[in-house]
C-alpha positions in Angstrom: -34.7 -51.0 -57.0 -34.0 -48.7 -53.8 -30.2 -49.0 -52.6 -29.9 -50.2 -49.0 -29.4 -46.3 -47.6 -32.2 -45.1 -49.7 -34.3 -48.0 -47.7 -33.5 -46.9 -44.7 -33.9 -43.1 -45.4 -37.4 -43.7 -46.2 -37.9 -45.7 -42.7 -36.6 -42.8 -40.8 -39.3 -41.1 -41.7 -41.4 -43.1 -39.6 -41.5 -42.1 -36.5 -41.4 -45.5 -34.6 -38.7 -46.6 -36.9 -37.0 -43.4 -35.8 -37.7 -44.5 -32.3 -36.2 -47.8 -32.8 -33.1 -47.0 -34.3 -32.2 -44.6 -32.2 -32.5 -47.0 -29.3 -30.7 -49.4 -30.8 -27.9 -46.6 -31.5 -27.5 -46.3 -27.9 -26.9 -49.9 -27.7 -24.0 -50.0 -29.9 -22.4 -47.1 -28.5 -22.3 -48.8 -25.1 -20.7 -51.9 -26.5 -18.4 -49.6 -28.2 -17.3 -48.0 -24.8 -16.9 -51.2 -23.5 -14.2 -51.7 -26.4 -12.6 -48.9 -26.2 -12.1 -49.0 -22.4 -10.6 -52.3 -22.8 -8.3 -51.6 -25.5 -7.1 -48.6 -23.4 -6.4 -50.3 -20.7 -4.0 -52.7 -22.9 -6.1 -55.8 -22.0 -7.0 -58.6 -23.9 -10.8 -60.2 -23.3 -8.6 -63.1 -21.9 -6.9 -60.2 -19.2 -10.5 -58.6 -18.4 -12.5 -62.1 -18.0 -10.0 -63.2 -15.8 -10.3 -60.1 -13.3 -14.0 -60.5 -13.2 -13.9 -64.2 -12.2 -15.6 -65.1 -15.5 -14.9 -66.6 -19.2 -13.6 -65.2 -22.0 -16.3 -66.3 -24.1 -18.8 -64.1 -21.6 -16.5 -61.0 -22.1 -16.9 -61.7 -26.0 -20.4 -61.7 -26.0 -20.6 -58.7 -23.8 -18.9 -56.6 -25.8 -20.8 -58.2 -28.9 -23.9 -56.9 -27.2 -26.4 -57.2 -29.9 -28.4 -59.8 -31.0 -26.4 -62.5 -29.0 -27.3 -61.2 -25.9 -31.0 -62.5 -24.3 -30.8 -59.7 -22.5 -28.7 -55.9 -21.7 -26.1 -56.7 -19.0 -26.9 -55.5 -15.3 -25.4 -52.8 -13.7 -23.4 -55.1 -11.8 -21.8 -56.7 -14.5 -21.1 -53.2 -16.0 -19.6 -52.1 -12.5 -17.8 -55.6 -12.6 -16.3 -54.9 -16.2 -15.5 -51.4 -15.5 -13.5 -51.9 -12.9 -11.7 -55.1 -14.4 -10.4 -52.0 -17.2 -9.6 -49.5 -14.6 -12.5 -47.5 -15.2 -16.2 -46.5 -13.5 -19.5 -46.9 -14.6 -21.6 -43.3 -14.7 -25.1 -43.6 -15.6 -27.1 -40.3 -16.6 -30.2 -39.4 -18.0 -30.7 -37.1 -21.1 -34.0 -35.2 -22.3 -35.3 -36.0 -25.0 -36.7 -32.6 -25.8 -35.1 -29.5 -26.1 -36.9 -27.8 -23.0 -37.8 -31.1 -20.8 -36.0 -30.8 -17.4 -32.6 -31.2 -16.9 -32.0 -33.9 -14.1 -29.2 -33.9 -11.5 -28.3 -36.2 -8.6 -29.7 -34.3 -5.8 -33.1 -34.5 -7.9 
């Protein structure tokens, strides 16, 4: 019987798995952020929902992210969270491949 790494080794090979996971990495890491802002900041879930005019339950789930979300927050509610920890939200796009184009804001 295959151990749970070993498992998921072999699905990496895939590359749709590979695809999918790393996708869903990216995910995480921006719930993550959203933590670690907070946290930073000193604030409690309580502290942030209350700046954004919200619940604390919607904060929770937020930073959940995941599978208890129906679907990724907006920009707006990023921007609204952000600034509720004292922070900004920046947004960039990152090639894939080694020589694909590198992309700045004046295009």
């Amino acid at each position: 019987m295959k151990t749970h790494d070993e498992m998921v080794a072999e699905w990496k090979r895939d590359p749709a798995f590979r695809r999918e996971h790393e996708a869903l990495d990216a995910e995480f890491a921006l719930f993550d952020e959203l933590v670690r802002a907070r946290k930073a900041a000193g604030l409690t879930q309580a502290e942030v929902a209350e700046r954004m005019a919200t619940k604390t339950s919607a904060v929770a789930r937020l930073e959940a992210g995941g599978g208890r979300m129906k679907h990724s927050p907006s920009v707006g509610t990023l921007r609204r969270y952000a600034e509720a920890v004292g922070c900004r939200v920046e947004i960039s796009m990152v090639p894939v491949d080694q020589g694909a184009a590198t992309y700045t804001r004046e295009g």
